[in-house]
N, C-alpha and C positions, 0 to 999 in steps of 0.2 A: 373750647371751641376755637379753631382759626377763623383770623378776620376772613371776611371775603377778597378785600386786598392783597392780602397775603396768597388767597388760593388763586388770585390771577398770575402772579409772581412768579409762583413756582409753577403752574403751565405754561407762562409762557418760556422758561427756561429747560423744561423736560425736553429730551431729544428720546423717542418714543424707542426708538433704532438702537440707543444705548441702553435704555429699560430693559427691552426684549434678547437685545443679545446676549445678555450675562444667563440665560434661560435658556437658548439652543442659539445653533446655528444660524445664521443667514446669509443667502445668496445671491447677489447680484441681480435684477431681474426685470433691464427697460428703466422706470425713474422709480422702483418701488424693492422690495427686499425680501426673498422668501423663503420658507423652511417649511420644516414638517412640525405639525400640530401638536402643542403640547398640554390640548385639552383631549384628544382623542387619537385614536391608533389607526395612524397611515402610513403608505412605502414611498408616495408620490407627494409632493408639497404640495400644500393648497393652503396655508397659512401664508398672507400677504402684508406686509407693514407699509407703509407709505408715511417716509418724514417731510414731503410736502405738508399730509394732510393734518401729521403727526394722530396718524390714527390704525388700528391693526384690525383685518378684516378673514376668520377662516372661510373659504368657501365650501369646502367638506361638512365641518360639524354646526357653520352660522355663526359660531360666536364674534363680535367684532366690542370694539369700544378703542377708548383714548390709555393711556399707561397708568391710571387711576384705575381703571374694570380689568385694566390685565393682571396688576397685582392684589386686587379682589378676588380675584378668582381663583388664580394661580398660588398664591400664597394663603386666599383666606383672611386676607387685610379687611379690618373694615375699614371705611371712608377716610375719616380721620388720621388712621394708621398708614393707611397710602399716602395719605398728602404727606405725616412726618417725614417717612421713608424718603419719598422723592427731593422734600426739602434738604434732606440730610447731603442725597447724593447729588445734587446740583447747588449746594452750597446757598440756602439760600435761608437767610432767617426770617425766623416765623413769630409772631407774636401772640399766644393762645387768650384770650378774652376771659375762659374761664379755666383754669390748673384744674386736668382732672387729680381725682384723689386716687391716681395711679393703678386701684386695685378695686375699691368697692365702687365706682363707677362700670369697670368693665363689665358689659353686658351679657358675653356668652361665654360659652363654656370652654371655646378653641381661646377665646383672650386671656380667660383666667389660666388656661392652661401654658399657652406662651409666656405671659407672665410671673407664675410660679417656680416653671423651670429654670427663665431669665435668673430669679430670684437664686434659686438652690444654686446653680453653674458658678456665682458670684462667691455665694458662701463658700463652694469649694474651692474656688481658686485661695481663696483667704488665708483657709485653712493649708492650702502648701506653704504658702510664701511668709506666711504672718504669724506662725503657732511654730515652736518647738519637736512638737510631735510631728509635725506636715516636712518640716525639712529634714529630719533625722530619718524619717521613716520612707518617705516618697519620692523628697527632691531627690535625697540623696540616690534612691535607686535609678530615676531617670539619669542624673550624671553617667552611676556606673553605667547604664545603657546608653552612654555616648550622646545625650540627649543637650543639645544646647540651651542656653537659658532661654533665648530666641524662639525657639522654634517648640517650647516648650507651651511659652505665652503664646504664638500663633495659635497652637491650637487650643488655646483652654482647659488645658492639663491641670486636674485640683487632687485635694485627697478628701475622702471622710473619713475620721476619726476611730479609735477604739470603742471608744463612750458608746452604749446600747443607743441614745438617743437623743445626742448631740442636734442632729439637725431639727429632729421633731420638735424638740424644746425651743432650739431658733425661731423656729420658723412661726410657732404658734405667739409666741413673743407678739411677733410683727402684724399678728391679726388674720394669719391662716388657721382655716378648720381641720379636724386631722380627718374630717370626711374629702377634704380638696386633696390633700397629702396622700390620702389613700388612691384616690381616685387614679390620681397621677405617677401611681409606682414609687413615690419618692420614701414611702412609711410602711411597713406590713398592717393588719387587722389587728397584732396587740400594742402596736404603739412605735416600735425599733423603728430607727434607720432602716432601709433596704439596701444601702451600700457599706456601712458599717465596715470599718479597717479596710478599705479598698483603696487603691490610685482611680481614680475617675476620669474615663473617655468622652467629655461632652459631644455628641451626634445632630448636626446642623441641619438644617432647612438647605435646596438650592439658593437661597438667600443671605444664609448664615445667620438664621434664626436658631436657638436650641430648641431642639427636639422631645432628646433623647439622652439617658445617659449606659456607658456602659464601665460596668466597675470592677479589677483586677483585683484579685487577692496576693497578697506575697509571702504567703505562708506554703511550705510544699504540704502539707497535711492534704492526704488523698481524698480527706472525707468533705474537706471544704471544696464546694464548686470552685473552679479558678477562674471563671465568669458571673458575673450576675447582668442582665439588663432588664430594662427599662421595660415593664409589659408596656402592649399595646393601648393605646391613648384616643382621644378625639385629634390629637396632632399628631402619635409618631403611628403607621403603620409599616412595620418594617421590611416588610415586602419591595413597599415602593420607596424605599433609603439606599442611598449609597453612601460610605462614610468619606466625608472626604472632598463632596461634590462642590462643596462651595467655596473650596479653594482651588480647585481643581478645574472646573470649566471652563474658563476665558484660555488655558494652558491647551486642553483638549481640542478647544475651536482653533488658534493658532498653532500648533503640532500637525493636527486632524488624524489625531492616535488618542486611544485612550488605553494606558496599562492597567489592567484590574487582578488586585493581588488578595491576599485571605485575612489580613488581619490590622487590624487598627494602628499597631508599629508596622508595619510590615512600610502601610503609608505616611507614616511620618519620616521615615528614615530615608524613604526617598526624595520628600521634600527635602532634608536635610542633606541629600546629595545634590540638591537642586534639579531633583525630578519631579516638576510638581502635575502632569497631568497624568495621576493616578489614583485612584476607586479603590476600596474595599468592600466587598456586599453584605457588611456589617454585621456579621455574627450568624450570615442565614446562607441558605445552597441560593446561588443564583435563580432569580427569577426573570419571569416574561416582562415586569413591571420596569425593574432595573436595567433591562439590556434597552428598552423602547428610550428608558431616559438616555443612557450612553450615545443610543442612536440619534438625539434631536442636533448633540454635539460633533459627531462624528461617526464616519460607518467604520473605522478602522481599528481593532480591536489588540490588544498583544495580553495574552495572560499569563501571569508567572506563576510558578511553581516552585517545590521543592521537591527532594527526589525522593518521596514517598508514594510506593507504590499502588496504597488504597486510595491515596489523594489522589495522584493520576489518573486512575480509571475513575473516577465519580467525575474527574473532569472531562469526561467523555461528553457526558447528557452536557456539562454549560457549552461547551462546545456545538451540539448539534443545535441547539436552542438559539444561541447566537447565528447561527448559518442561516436559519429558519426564518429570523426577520433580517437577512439578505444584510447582514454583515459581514465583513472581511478579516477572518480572524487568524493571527498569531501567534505560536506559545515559544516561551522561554522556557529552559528545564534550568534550575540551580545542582548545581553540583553537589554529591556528600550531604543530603540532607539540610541545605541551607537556605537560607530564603534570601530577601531582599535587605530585611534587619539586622542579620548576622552577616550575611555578606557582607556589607558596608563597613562592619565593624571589625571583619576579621581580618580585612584587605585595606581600600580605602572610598570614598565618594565616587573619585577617576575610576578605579575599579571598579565601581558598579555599573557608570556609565557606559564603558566599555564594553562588561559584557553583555548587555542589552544590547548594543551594537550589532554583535559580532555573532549572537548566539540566537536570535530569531529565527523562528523555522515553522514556513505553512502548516497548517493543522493536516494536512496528509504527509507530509513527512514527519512528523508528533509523533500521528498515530501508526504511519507503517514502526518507526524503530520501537516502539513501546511493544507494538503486538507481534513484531516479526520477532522478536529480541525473548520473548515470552513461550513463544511457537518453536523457538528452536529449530530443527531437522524435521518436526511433524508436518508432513504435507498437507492434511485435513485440516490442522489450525492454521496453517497459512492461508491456506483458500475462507476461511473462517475469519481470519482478520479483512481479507482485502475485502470480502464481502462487507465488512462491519465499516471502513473505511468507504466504500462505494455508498453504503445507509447514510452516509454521512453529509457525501455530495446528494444526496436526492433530498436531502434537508433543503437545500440552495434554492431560493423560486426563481433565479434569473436562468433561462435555459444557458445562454451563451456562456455563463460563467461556470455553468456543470460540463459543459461540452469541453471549454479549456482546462479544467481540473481531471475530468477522463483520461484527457489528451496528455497530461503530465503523468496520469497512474500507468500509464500504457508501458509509458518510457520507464517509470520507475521498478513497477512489477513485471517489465519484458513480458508482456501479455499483447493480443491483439485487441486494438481499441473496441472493434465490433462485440467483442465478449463482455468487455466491461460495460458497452451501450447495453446490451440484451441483459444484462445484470440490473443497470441501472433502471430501464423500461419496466422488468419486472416489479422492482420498488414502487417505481409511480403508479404503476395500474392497481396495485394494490393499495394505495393509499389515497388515491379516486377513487375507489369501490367502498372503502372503509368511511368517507367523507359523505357519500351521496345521501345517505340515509337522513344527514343532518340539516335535508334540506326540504323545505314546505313546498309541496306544490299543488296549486287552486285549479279547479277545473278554468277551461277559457272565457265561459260566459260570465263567471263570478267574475274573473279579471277583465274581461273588459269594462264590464259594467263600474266595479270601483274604479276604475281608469277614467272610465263618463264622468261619474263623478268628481275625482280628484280635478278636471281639468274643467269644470264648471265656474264662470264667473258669476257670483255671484254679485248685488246692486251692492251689497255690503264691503265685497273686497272692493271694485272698483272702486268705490266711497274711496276708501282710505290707502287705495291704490294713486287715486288723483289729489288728496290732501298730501301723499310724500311727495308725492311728485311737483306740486306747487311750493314747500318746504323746500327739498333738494334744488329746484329751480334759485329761491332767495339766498339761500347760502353760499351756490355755486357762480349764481351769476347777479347777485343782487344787486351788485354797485355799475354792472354795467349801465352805458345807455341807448335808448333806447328813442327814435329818434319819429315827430309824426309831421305829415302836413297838414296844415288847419286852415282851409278853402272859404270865402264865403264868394262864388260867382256873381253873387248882384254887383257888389260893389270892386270885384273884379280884386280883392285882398288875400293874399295869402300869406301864412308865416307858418316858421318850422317849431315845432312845442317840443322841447329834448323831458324825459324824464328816465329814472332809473330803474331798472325792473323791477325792484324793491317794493318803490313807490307806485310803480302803473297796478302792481298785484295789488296790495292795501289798499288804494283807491279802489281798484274794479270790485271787490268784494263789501268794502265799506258801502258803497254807492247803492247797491243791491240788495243792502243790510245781509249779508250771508256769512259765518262764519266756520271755520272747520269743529267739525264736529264730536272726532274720535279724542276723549278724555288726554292720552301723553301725547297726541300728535296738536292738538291745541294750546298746549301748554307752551310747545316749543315755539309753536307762530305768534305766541303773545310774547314771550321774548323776544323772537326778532321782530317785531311791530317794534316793542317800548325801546330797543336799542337804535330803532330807524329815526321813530318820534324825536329821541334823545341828540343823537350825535350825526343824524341826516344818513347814516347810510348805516348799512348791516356786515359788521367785520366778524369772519369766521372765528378767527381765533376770539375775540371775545366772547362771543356767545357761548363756542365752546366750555370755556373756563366759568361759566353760570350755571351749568346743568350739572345735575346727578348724577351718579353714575348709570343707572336706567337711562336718562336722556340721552347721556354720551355713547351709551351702546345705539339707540333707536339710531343718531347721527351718524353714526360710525357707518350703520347697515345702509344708511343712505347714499352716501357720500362715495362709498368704497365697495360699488355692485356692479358688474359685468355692464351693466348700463349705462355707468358715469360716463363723462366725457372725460380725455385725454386732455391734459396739459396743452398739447397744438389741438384741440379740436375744431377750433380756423378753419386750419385748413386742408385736415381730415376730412372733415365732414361740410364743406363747405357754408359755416353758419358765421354769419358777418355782425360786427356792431353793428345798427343803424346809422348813417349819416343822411344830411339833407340829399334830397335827389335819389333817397334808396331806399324810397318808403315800403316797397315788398321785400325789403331783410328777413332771408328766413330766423334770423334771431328771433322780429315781433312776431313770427306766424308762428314759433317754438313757441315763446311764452304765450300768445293767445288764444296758443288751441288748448294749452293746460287751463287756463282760466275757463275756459266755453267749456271744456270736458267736466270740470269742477258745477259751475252751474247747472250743465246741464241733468248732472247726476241729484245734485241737491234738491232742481227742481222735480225729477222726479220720484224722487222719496217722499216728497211734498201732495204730491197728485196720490200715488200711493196712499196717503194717509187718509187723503177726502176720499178714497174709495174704498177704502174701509168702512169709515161713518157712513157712505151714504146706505148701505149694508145694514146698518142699525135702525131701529126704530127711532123715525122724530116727525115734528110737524112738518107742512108743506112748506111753509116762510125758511125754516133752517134748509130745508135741498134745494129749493131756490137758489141758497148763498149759497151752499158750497158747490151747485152745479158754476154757477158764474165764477167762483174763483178757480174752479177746476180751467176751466176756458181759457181765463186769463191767464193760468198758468202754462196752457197746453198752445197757446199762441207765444207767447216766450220762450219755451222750448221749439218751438216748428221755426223762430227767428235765429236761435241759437245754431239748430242744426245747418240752418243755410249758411250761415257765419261759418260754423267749420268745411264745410262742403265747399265753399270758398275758398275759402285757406288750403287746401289740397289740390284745388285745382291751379289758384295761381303760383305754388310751389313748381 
């Protein structure tokens, strides 16, 4: 368990901005920083961070919270495990109260499974550097493949051994079941190793957590697969992996290129060229899941190749798939069958560099020389290619940017632009026609009517509509003051009473006996009460650093909504401190009409409820009372509403 001091420490040292950016993109945007969502799939940002607030709010998908619910979420951390995380990377020591037992504490199935892998990855490295067989058999082939000791330990390069079940036997040692072992790909159903005489490719998290492993044979024998990997897990699905990515990203964001090449070396060797923002899509044909991630980093894509002909065309479809979620894509072709691995090693690092440089070519010139180059003299395959090339730009959703790629097939194929449009038009209509079907449509009285609906206040939202709003008020403005004059004309006395928003709210509810009502939103105003009680005022950032990650998200949603105030919101919105002599400061009529709205809504939940009862069967004596408390309370609301009806008029 960390102290609680300790979990103040490290929030107050997290800078949200550097959490978030090692996970996508972010762009400049007024005093806050913004990207595309990497909880859910969009082309437009709407994912907001704000290192004022040190808090990340998406508008699209709702999710918000502090760098503790983001790497919840996004990683699958629990609690705990985000606080390590972040202590790690802001350097900040921690002191745990109670050691967990590293293993049989973990509570779910994604822990045990991060952990186990951790575990195996370790034993493999071991096994290269530290066993006879590991260096004779493995290191030494990494050497022959030019492989630095460096860049070898970057990536967590191990071997598993000959021995049928070397690691099974390990592992169970240490108090793993071979039902966990099994579960996790790391064992077969009779017991073996699953990597058994392999070099092993440890496959990371965007975090550079293990995943996944992936394991080479070095045996030519036909009948041995020359891959094994890792099935699918509660942690790896390989669909949404890139290999590569967590060394790779901060490179990607700073370039704003990302090179995706086909094989596991293919990306080490270009690190070891000192090319590090590059991808491989780990063992799989490209998907929608992987190019969305490349996209949170960069829309600029370059892919390489080798000059393998069936390779090339399969690379057609990743190419149009990339166009499709309105990426900027590039291909490389290597020469004689080489790739990026062998290049490096046939030539030198400069020379890889270089030809990357120099050999880059838009995906319509790619694809004219592959098909025109194929088509030879036939006139009908040529008209067959450019067509397949025009399929390609109709992939593109940004019109303008189909309109300038026409405009360059015009010049390239000496065709007339109009031809290539009527070509391209053709594509689109047809691929609106083929989409229409996929789509639901309600007669208008049904839609209206759920529209009635949706757009219905009900006493219950408002409730809890006016408890955030009196919350978001103490957080945002709590320490301000908030300034009254206090008359008595007989004796002809006045003086000015200063208090703090903080405090006028706590008072005016205390005084009232009224409290908020909704279960997480009451919790939070009892913290900031005992933090006002405690230390006279209410500081965000502490509060913050006392909530859950549930509270810190509800905060987040408050704090960081189309509604907040701006930083100047002075003198944006004309809303002033109170000082003497400025006793109608729309600040006290801000916070007064939140307080009046609050009672006013409490009092009639309250009335509500005597009219229920009186509904029920009882004596004369009992509707008596509750006709008189009904009264009472129905004259306190009719005071209340003149109070607001005031306050808008002297606005």
């Amino acid at each position: 368990m960390i102290r609680r001091e300790d979990i103040a420490r490290i929030m107050d040292a997290v800078r949200i901005e550097e959490v978030i950016g090692e996970y996508m993109s972010l762009k400049k945007r007024g005093s806050n920083l913004v990207g595309l969502c990497p909880f859910h799939n969009e082309k437009t940002p709407s994912f907001s961070v704000s290192p004022s607030l040190n808090i990340f709010k998406c508008f699209g998908c709702g999710k918000a919270g502090n760098a503790v619910y983001f790497l919840m979420e996004y990683e699958k951390y629990s609690y705990p495990e985000a606080l390590r995380f972040l202590a790690k990377k802001f350097n900040i020591d921690i002191v745990e109260e109670e050691v967990d037992d590293e293993y049989k504490e973990r509570k779910t199935e994604e822990e045990q499974a991060y952990f186990i892998h951790d575990f195996a990855n370790k034993w493999f490295i071991k096994q290269l550097w530290e066993t006879q067989e590991g260096e004779a058999v493995a290191l030494n082939y990494f050497h022959e493949r030019g492989l630095s000791d460096a860049i070898i330990k970057k990536f967590g390069l191990g071997y598993s051994p000959q021995a049928f079940s070397a690691f099974a036997e390990h592992a169970k040692s240490h108090g793993f079941s071979k039902d966990i072992l099994v579960k996790n790909g790391l064992i077969n159903d009779s017991g073996n190793d699953r990597f058994r005489d392999r070099i092993i490719f440890p496959i990371y998290s965007v975090s550079g957590r293990v995943i996944a492993f992936g394991g080479r044979t070095l045996h030519s024998d036909k009948k041995i697969a020359k891959y094994v990997n890792s099935p699918e897990t509660v942690i790896y699905h390989k669909s949404n992996v890139l290999y590569g990515v967590h060394l790779a990203k901060t490179s990607i964001i700073s370039q704003n290129e990302c090179y995706l090449v086909e094989g596991y070396m293919d990306v080490i060797a270009m690190h070891q060229a000192g090319i590090n923002n590059v991808v491989a899509s780990s063992g799989t044909s490209l998907t929608i899941e992987q190019i969305r991630m490349i996209r949170r980093y960069t829309s600029n894509v370059c892919m390489l190749y080798d000059g393998d002909i069936a390779g090339i065309k399969a690379s057609f479809r990743a190419i149009d798939m990339l166009l499709a979620e309105g990426l900027d894509v590039r291909v490389a072709l290597f020469p004689d069958n080489e790739d990026p691995d062998s290049y490096s090693r046939k030539y030198s690092a400069q020379a890889l560099i270089d030809f990357l440089k120099n050999n880059k070519k838009s995906f319509v010139i790619f694809k004219a020389e592959v098909l025109f180059e194929e088509a030879g003299s036939d006139t009908l395959k040529k008209a067959t290619a450019i067509k397949d090339i025009v399929q390609s730009i109709a992939e593109i959703p940004d019109a303008i940017s189909r309109s300038l790629l026409i405009s360059e097939c015009s010049k390239l194929f000496n065709l007339q632009e109009k031809t290539l449009i009527f070509e391209l038009n053709k594509i689109l209509n047809k691929k609106v026609k083929k989409e229409q079907p996929e789509y639901d449509f309600v007669n208008e009285e049904v839609d209206e009517d759920t529209h009635s609906q949706k757009n219905v206040f009900t006493t219950t939202n408002r409730q809890e509509d006016a408890e955030k709003n009196l919350i978001r008020i103490i957080l945002q403005f709590g320490n301000k003051t908030l300034s009254f004059k206090n008359k008595d004309e007989k004796i002809n006395f006045e003086e000015i009473i200063e208090k703090s928003v903080a405090e006028y709210i706590f008072e005016e509810l205390e005084a009232d006996n009224m409290k908020v009502i909704t279960p997480e939103l009451s919790s939070l105003y009892d913290i900031c009460k005992t933090q006002f009680e405690t230390n006279g005022q209410v500081n965000y950032n502490t509060v913050f650093n006392l909530l859950n990650p549930e509270q810190a998200n509800i905060v987040a949603n408050l704090l960081n909504t189309q509604y907040s105030l701006s930083p100047n919101w002075e003198k944006r919105h004309g809303i002033f401190i109170s000082h003497a002599g400025n006793d109608n400061s729309t600040l006290v009529n801000f916070v007064d009409h939140a307080i009046l709205e609050f009672k006013h809504l409490i009092i009639n939940k309250e009335m509500e409820k005597i009219r229920k009862k009186l509904q029920e069967p009882m004596s004369e004596e009992d509707s008596i009372i509750l006709v008189h408390q009904y009264q009472i309370l129905k004259t306190i609301d009719i005071e209340i509403e003149k109070r607001v009806r005031k306050r808008v008029i002297n606005k």
